[in-house]
N, C-alpha and C positions, 0 to 999 in steps of 0.2 A: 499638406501640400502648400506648396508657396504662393502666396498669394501675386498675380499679374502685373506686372510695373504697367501704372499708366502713363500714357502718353503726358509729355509736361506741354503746357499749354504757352508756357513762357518761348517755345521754342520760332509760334508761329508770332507773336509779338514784336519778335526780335527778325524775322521776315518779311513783315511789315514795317518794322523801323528802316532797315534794307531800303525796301522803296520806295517810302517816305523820304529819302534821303539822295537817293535815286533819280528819283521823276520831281519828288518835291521843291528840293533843294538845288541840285546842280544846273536845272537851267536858269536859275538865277543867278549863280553864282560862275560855274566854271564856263557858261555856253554862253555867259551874259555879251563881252566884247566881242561874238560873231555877228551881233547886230551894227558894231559901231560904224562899219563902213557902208554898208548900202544905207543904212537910216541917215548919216549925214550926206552922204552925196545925194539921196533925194531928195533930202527934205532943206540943204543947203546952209546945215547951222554947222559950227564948227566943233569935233572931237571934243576936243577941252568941254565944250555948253554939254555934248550928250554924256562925259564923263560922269559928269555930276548925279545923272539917274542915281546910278551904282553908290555913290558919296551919299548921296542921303537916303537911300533903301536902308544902307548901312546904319547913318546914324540913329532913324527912327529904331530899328533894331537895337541895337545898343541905350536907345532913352526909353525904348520899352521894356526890355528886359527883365529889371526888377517886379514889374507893374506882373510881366506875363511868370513870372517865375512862383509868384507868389498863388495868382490862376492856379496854375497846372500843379499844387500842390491841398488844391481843394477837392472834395465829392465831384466838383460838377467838370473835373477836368477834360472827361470824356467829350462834353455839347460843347464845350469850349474850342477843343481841337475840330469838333469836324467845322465849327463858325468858322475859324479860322484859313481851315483848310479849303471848304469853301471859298472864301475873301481873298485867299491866296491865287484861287486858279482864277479865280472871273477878275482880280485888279490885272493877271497877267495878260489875259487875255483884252483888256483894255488897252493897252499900249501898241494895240493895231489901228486905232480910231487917232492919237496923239499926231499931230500936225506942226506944231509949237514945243520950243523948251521946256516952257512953264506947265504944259501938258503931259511929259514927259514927269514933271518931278512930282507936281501932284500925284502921279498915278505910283510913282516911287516909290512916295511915302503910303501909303495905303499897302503897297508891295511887303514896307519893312517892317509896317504894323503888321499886318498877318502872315508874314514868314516868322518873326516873333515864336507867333505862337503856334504855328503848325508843321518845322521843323527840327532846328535843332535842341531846343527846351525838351517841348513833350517827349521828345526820343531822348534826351539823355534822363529823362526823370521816369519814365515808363522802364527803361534797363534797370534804372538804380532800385525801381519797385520790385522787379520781378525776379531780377539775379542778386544773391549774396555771394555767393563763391564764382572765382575767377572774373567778375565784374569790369576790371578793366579789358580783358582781353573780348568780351564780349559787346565792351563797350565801343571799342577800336575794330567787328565786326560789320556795327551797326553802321556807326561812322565811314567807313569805308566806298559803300555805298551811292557816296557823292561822289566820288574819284570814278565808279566803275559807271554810274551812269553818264558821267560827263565823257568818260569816253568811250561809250556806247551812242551818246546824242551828239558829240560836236559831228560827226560828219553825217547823220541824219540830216539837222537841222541846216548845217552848211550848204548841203544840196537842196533842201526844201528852199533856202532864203535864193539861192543863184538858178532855181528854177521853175518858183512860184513868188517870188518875192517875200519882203520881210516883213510888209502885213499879215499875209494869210499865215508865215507859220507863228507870228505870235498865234494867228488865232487857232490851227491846227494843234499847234502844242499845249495852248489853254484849255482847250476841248479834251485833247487828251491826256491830260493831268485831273480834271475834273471826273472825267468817266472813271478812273482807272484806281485813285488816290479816294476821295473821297468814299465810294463803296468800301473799301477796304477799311477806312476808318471806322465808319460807321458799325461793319457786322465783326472784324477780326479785336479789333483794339480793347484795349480793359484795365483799366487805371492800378487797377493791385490783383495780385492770389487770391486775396479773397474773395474776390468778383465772380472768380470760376470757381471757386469753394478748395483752392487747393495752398499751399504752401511756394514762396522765392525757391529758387534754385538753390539749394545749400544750406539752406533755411536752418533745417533738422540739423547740422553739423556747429553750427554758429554759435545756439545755446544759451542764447543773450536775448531775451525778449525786449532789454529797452534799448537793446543796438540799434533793433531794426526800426525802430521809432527813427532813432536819431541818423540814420543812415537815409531814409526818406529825402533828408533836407542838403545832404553831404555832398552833392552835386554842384551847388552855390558856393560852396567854400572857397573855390579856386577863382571865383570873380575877386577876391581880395588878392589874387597873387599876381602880380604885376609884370613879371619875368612871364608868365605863362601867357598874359595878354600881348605883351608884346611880341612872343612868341609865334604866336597864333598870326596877328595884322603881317608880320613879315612873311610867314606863307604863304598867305592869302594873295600878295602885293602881284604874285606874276601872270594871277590869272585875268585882270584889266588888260594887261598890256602883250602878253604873245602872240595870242592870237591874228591879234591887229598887227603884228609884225610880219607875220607870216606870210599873211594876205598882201600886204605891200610888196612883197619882194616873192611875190610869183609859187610860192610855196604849198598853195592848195589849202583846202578845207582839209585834207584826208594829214595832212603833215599836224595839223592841231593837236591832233593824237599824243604826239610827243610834248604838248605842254601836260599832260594829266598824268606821267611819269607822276608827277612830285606828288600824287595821292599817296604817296608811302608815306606823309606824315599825318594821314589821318591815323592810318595804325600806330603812328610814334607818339604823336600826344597824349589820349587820351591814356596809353600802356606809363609815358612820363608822369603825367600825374598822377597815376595810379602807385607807383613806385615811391616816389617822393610826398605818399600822402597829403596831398591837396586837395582831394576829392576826386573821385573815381568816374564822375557821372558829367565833367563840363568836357565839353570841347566847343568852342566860341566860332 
């Protein structure tokens, strides 16, 4: 008698990268500029001063990187993420208190430091640990994730901001990213196969025991490719600025919708680099 296929555990991992990327990631990134007009018209500083949040969330991200890449490829990657993830929803949830620019960037940089590490890193080095076959396409799943929450939240949050204002829902949205993300990290998450005593996705088929050594780290590879970087900063570039266009010219919170179209290149990149062997596991 055939022995019962068990359930692969990589599947709820990869569910949880989903909405880490989801809840994690896109209000920072794609629902970021629905703040920019009621925070400056109340607080009286000019677009350009509150741009800069977003410019140095950025940069600290990118000057942590290396720092956090190297983390999240240790034993302790797991307490790592949930600190992270932690420090991610309580610095978000701080940008309801900010009254000042300078208020605003500090709280920024603490944003960029732990988005760093409780976004898109741990998720693309968690895939790379747990799937060997089909990797990019699973990869370009995970990633997805931020498209579909950004446009499931931009017209949550748009009504939250025009009808509770734009303190309470950073602080509504902080609360629940913290309730929601952080449990989930804690009980579902598991830094390798091994951890649940089973074997990567494809594993058995692979047949290379020191592939999968070196495939652990194959995710950082594509930080060296520079077409792929630049890549990336040009997709990224529309989601500051639509929104806030929208809003000027009478278009509604509910019309924002149509900036997260362009989530179709979260499924284009990481399936590119995956094709063009650069590493299977970055998408920046």
């Amino acid at each position: 008698m055939a022995e019962k296929k068990r359930f692969f555990y990589g599947w709820l991992i990869l569910l949880t990268c989903i909405l880490i990327m989801g809840l994690g990631y896109a209000p920072l990134v794609s629902c970021a500029s629905l703040f920019t007009k009621p925070v400056t018209e109340d607080l009286g500083f000019t677009r350009s001063g509150y741009a800069l949040v977003s410019t140095i969330a950025a940069l600290m991200m990118a000057f942590m990187s290396p720092f956090i890449g190297k983390i999240m490829s240790k034993p302790y990657m797991h307490k790592a993420l949930v600190v992270c993830m932690i420090g991610n929803c309580l610095a978000y949830y701080c940008y309801s208190f900010a009254s000042t620019p300078p208020q605003f960037y500090v709280t920024a940089a603490c944003i960029g430091f732990f988005e760093c590490g409780s976004t898109m890193i741990p998720v693309s080095v968690l895939i790379t640990n747990w799937f060997r076959k089909k990797r990019g396409l699973v990869m370009s799943i995970a990633m997805v994730g931020s498209s579909i929450g950004g446009t499931i939240l931009s017209p949550i949050i748009g009504n939250l901001i025009a009808s509770q204002g734009w303190r309470f829902t950073y602080k509504a949205v902080g609360i629940t990213r913290l309730v929601i993300l952080v449990p989930l990290v804690l009980l579902v998450i598991r830094r390798t196969p091994a951890d649940m005593g089973t074997k990567a996705y494809g594993a058995d088929e692979e047949g290379e025991t020191g592939k999968a050594r070196k495939t652990e780290r194959e995710w950082n590879v594509s930080l060296k490719k520079a077409h792929v970087l630049v890549l990336c900063i040009g997709m990224h570039a529309d989601f500051s600025h639509c929104s806030r266009h929208y809003t000027d010219t009478g278009l509604g919170y509910g019309c924002r919708i149509c900036n997260h179209h362009s989530g179709l290149h979260r499924l284009l990149v990481p399936v590119y680099c995956h094709s063009r062997k650069i590493g299977t596991g970055t998408y920046l």
